[in-house]
C-alpha positions as CSV (number, residue, x, y, z in Angstrom):
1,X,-30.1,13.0,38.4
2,X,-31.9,15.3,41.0
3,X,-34.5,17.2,39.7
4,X,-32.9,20.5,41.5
5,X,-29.7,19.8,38.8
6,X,-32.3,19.3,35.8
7,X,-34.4,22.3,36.6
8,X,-31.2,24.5,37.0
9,X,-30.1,22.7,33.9
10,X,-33.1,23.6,32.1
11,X,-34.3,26.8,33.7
12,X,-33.6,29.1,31.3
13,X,-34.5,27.5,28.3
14,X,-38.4,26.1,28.6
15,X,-38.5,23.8,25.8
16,X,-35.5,22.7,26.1
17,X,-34.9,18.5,26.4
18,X,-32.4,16.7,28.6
19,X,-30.9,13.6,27.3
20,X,-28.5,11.5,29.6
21,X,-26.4,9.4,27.9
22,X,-24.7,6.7,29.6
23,X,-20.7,6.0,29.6
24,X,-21.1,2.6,27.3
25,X,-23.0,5.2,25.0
26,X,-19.8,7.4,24.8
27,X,-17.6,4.5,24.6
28,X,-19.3,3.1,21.7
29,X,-19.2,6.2,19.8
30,X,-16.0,6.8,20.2
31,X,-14.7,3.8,19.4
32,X,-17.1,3.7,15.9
33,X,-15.7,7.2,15.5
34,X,-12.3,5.5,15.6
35,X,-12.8,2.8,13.9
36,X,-14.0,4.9,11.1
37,X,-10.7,6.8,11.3
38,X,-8.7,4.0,11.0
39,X,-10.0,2.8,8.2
40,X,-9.9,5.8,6.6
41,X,-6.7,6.0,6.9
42,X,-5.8,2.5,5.4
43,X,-7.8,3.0,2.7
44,X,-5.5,6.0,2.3
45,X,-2.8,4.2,2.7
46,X,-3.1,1.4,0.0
47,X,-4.5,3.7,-2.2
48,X,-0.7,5.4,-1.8
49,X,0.6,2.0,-2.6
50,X,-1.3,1.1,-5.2
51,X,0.0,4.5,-6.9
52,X,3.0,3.6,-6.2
53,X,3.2,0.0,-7.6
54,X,1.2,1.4,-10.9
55,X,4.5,4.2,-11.5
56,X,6.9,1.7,-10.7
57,X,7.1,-0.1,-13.9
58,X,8.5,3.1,-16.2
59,X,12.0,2.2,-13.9
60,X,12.6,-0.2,-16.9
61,X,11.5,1.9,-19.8
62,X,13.5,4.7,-18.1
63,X,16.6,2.5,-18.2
64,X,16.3,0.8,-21.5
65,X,15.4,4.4,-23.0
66,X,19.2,5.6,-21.5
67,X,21.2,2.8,-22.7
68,X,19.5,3.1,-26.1
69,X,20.8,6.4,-27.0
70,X,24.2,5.4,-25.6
71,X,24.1,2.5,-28.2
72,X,23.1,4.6,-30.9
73,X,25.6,7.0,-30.3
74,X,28.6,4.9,-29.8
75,X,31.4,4.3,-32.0
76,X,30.9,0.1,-33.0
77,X,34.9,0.0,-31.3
78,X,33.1,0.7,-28.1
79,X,29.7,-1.0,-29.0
80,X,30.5,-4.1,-26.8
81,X,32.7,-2.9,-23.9
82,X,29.5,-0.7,-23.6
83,X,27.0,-3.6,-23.9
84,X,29.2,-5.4,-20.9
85,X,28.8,-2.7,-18.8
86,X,25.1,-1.9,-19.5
87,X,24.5,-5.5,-18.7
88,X,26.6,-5.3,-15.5
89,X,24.6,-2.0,-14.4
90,X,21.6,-3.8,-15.5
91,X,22.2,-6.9,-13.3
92,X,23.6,-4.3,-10.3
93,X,20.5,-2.3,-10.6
94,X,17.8,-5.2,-10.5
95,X,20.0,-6.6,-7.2
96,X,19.3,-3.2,-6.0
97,X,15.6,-2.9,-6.5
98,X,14.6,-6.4,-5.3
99,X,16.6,-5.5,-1.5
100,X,14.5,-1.9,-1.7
101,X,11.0,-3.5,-2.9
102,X,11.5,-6.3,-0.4
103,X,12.3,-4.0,2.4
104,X,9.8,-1.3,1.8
105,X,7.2,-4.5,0.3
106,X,7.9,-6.1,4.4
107,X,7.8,-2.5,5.9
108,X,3.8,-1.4,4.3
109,X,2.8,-5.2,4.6
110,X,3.1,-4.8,7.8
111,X,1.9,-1.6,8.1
112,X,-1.3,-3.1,6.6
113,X,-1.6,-6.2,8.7
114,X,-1.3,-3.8,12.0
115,X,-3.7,-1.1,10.8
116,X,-6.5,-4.2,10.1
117,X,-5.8,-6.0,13.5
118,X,-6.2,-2.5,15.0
119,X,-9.5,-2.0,13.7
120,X,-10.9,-5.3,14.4
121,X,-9.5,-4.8,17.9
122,X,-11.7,-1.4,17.9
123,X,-14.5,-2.9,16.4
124,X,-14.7,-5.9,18.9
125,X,-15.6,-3.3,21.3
126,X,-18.4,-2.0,19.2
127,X,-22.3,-3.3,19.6
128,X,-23.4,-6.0,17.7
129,X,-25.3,-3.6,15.4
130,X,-22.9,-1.1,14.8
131,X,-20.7,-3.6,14.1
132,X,-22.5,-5.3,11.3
133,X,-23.1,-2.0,10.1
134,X,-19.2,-1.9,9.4
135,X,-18.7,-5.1,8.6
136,X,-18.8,-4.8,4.8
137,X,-16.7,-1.4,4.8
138,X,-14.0,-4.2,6.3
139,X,-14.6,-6.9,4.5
140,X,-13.6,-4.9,1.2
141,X,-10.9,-3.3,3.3
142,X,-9.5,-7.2,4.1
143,X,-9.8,-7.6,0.2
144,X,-8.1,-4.3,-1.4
145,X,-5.4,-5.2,1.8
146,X,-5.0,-8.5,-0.3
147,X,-4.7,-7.5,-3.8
148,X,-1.8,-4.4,-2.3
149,X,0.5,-7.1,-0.8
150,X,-0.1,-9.4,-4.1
151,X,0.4,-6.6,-5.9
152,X,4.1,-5.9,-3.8
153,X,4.6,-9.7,-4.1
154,X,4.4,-9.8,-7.8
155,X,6.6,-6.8,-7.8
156,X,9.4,-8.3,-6.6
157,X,8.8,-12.0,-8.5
158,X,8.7,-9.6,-11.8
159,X,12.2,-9.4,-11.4
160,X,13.1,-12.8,-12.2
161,X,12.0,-12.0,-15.5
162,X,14.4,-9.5,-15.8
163,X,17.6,-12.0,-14.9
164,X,15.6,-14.7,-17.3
165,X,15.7,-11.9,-20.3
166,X,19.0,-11.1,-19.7
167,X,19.9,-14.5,-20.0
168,X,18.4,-15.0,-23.0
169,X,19.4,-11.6,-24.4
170,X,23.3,-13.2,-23.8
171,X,22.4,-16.3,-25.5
172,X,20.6,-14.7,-28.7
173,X,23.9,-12.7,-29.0
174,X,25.7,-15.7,-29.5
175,X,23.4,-16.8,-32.5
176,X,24.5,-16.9,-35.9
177,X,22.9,-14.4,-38.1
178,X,20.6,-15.2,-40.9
C-alpha cells in the first residue's frame, strides 16, 4: 500500500495502527467462523433428536393406559370382541410407527451424515492449526452423531418386541388357569 493511502488512512487519528490482512486471512476466518456455525447447529440438532427419542417411549404407556380403562369398564359380554380389536389396533398402530420412525429415522440420519461431511469439507480449508484446534469439538460431534442414529436404530428394532409380546400375550391367553 502507498504511503499517500496510509497517511490519509491514518491522518487524523495519530496513534492509530494499520493492520493489512491478507485474503487467505479472511478466508480462513470465515470459514472457522463457519465451521463453528455448523457445528452448532448439529449439535442443536441431535440434541432435538435425542429429546425426541427420550419422549417417545410414553406412546406405549399412553396406549396401554387407554385400553385399560376400556377393559375395566366393559361388560365381560364384550370383554373379548374388545380384546380382538385392541389387539388389531395394537398390531395396526405398531405397523404405523415403524413406516414413520423409519422414514423420519432415514430423513435426520441423513440430515446428520450431510451436516458432518459439510463441516469436514469446511474444515479442510482451514490451517493446520486451526484445524487441530477443532478437531476434538468434531471428534465428539462424530460420536454423539453415532449414539443419535443408534439411538433411531434401536427405536425401530424395539418394535419387534412389541409383535414378540403380543404373541406371547395370545399364547398365555390360551393357558389353563391354575
Amino acid at each position: 500500500m502507498s504511503a499517500e493511502v496510509k497517511s490519509y488512512l491514518l491522518d487524523s487519528s495519530s496513534g492509530a495502527t494499520f493492520t493489512m490482512v491478507t485474503r487467505k486471512e479472511i478466508r480462513d476466518m470465515n470459514n472457522t467462523r463457519l465451521a463453528q456455525k455448523l457445528m452448532t447447529s448439529l449439535w442443536r440438532l441431535l440434541k432435538r433428536e435425542k429429546v425426541r427419542t427420550d419422549t417417545n417411549g410414553t406412546h406405549l404407556e399412553r396406549w396401554k393406559r387407554r385400553w385399560g380403562s376400556l377393559m375395566e369398564n366393559c361388560h365381560e359380554e364384550d370383554r373379548v370382541e374388545l380384546e380382538n380389536e385392541m389387539q388389531m389396533t395394537r398390531i395396526n398402530s405398531c405397523w404405523e410407527d415403524i413406516s414413520v420412525q423409519i422414514q423420519k429415522g432415514k430423513e435426520v440420519t441423513c440430515e446428520i451424515v450431510s451436516s458432518l461431511q459439510e463441516i469436514k469439507d469446511v474444515m479442510i480449508k482451514l490451517p493446520t492449526s486451526k484445524r487441530a484446534e477443532m478437531r476434538t469439538c468434531f471428534s465428539s460431534l462424530c460420536a454423539e452423531a453415532d449414539a443419535v442414529v443408534n439411538n433411531i436404530i434401536h427405536r425401530v428394532t424395539l418394535k419387534r418386541s412389541h409383535f414378540s409380546a403380543f404373541f406371547q400375550e395370545m399364547a398365555s391367553n390360551l393357558q389353563p388357569s391354575l
